[in-house]
C-alpha positions in Angstrom: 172.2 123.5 140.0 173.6 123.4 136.8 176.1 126.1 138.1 177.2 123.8 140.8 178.2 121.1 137.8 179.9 123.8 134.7 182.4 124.5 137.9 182.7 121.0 138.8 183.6 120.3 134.9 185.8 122.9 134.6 187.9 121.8 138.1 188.0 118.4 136.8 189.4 119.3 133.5 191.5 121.4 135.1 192.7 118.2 136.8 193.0 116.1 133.6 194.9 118.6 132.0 197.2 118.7 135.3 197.8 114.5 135.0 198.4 114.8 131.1 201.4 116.9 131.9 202.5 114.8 134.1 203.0 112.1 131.8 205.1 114.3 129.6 207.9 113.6 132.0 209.8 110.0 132.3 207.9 108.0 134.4 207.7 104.8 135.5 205.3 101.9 134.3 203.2 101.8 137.4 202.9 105.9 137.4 202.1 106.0 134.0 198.8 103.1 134.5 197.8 104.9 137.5 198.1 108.2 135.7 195.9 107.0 133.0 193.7 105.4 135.3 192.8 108.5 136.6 192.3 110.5 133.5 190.4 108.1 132.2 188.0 108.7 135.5 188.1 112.3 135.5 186.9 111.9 131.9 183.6 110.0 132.6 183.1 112.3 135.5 183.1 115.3 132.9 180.9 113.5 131.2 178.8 113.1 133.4 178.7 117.0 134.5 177.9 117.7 130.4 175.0 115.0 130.8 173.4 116.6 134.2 173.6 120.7 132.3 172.6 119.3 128.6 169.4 117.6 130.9 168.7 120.5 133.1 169.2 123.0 129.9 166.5 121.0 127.2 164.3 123.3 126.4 160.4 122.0 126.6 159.6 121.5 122.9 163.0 119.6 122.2 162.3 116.7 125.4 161.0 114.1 123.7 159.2 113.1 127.0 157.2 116.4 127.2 
C-alpha cells in the first residue's frame, strides 16, 4: 500500500514542480491565483501521501497506541 502512495507523492510533486515553472513566465492575474491554487492543493495532497507511509511505516514500539 504504501507503494501505491510514495508514487502518488512523487507524481504530484512532479506536478507542483510543473506549475512553479509555470509561474516563472508573465502571466496574468487570474492564471497566477489559479496556479497557486493548485499548488497549494497538490501540496496538502503530498501531505497527505507522507501521513498515510509515516502511519503504515511506525514501527510497534514507537505507536503510542500499541
Amino acid at each position: 500500500m504504501t507503494l501505491e502512495y510514495q508514487l502518488k507523492k512523487a507524481f504530484l510533486e512532479q506536478e507542483s514542480e510543473k506549475y512553479i515553472d509555470y509561474l516563472c513566465e508573465p502571466r496574468t492575474r487570474k492564471e497566477v491565483y489559479t496556479a497557486i491554487e493548485k499548488i497549494a492543493l497538490l501540496q496538502l495532497e503530498i501531505q497527505n501521501c507522507e501521513d498515510i507511509i509515516y502511519t503504515a511505516n511506525i514501527p510497534k514500539f514507537d505507536d503510542p497506541l500499541y
